[in-house]
N, C-alpha and C positions, 0 to 999 in steps of 0.2 A: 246681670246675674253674676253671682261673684263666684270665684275660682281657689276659694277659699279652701285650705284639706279641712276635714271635718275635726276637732276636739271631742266632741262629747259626742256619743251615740247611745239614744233613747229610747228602750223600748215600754210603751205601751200597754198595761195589761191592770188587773186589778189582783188583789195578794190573796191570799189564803188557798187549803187547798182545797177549797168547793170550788175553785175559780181555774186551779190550772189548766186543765186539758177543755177552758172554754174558748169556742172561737177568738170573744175582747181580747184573748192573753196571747194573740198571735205579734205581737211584738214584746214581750214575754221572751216566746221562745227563741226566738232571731237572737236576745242580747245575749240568752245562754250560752246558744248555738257559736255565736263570735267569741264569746269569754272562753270557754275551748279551744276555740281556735287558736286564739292568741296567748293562750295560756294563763291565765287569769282567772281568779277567784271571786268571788261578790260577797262583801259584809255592808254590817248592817250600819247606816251613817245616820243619827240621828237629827244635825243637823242640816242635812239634806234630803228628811224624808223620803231615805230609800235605801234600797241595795244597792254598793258601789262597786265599781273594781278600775283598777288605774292599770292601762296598758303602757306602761312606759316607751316599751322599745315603739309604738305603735303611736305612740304619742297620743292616744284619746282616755279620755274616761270613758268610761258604761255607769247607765244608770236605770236601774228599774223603778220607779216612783211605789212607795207602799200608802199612798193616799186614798187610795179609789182612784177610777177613769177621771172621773170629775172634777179631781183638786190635781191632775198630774203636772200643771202646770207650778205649783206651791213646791216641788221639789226642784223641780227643772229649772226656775228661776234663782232658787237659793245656791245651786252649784255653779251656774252656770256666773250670777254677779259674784260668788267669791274666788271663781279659777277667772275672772276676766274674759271669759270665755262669748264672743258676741253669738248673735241667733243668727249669721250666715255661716259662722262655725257648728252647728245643731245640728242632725240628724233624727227627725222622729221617726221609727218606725212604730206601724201599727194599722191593725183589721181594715178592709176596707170591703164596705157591701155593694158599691157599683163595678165591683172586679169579680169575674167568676175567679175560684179557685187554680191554678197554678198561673195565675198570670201578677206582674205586679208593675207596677208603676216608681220611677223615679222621678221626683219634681220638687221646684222649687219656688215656695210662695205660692200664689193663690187663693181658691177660697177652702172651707173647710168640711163643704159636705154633711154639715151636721153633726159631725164627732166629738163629744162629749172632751174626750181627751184633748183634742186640737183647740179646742175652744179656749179651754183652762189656761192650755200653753201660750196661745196667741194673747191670752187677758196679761198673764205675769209676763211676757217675756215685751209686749205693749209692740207689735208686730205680728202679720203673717209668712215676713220672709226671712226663711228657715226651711233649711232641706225637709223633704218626707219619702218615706217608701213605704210604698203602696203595698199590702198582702193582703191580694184577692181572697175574701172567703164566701162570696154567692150570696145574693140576696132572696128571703125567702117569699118574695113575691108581694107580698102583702104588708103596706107601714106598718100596719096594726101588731105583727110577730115580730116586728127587729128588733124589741128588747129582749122576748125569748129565746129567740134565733142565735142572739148574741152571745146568751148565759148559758148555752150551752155546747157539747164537745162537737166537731165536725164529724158527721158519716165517714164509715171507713175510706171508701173511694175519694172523698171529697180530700181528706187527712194526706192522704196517699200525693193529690197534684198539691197540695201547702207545701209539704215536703220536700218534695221535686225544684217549686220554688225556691223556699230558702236554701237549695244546695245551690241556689244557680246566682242567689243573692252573693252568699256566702264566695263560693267563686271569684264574683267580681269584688271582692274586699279590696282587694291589693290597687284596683283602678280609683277605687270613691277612697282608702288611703291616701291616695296620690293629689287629691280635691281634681283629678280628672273628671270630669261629672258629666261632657257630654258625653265620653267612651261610654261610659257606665251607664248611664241613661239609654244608649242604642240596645246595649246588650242586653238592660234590665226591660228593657219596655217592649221590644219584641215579644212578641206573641209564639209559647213555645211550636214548634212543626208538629202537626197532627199526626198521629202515628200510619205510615204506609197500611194499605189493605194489602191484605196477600196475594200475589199473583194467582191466577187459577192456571193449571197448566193447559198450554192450547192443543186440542186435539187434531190430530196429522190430518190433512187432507185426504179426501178420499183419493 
């Protein structure tokens, strides 16, 4: 596994605005959420079919691919062979339906679960190993709904543990900065603590 820090950080989603606030576009919002953080803006790069933004002092790029799910690998390949940028330098974030909601997953290489988007990447980039993070959004029980499921926005309660998530992604930035990746992995793969029930108070003995 390599200990590589990460160049590029990829999120995931499909463009337009019938698509934002859809589950697919939960790596989408992670690259937004990071481009704030780091202080960075995203324009449009035509020869990298996508929105970009160069974190200098952070030393990565962001890249939002404006292909569809399906071709995200056709941007992600075009930046990543002209910055020399290899795929254990990658970070893909993006949806994942065998995760409940505020739970996520850091991993590297593997298989792909069936994701439209990882598929593309893993065709152009001619490899599966390449960081990913996982952002639980619930599966809705039935194969037959996961394309609907997908195309659209999460319940408010559901939105609310996403959220939670990517603050806790967001958080450990400074460690998967570092290509620390098992720290970051402990902290990212943990499974948040269930909230305490409330004490009842105990009634005095007789």
């Amino acid at each position: 596994m390599s200990a590589a820090a990460p160049r590029l950080i990829v999120g995931l989603g499909n463009p337009g605005a019938e698509y934002t606030e859809t589950r697919h576009n939960a790596g989408f919002w992670f690259c937004e959420r990071l481009a704030d953080k780091l202080g960075v803006r995203f324009s449009h790069e035509s020869r990298f079919h996508g929105l970009v933004a160069n974190a200098r002092e952070a030393g990565v790029w962001l890249l939002m691919p404006q292909t569809f799910m399906n071709r995200s690998g056709q941007a992600i390949g075009a930046l990543a062979r002209f910055y020399r940028i290899t795929p254990a330098e990658i970070l893909v974030v993006h949806d994942e339906l065998d995760i409940p909601p505020g739970q996520l997953r850091l991993k590297f290489g593997g298989g792909l679960g069936g994701h439209n988007g990882l598929k593309d990447t893993s065709a152009h980039l001619g490899t599966n190993d390449y960081w990913r993070l996982r952002i639980g959004i619930g599966h809705p029980g039935d194969r037959n709904e996961v394309v609907n499921f997908v195309l659209k926005p999460a319940r408010r309660e559901e939105q609310a543990l996403i959220d939670e998530a990517m603050e806790r992604a967001l958080a450990t930035w400074p460690t998967i900065a570092r290509g620390d990746w098992n720290a970051a992995g402990t902290r990212l793969n943990a499974r948040p603590a269930a909230p305490k029930p409330a004490k009842s108070k105990e009634e005095p003995s007789p």
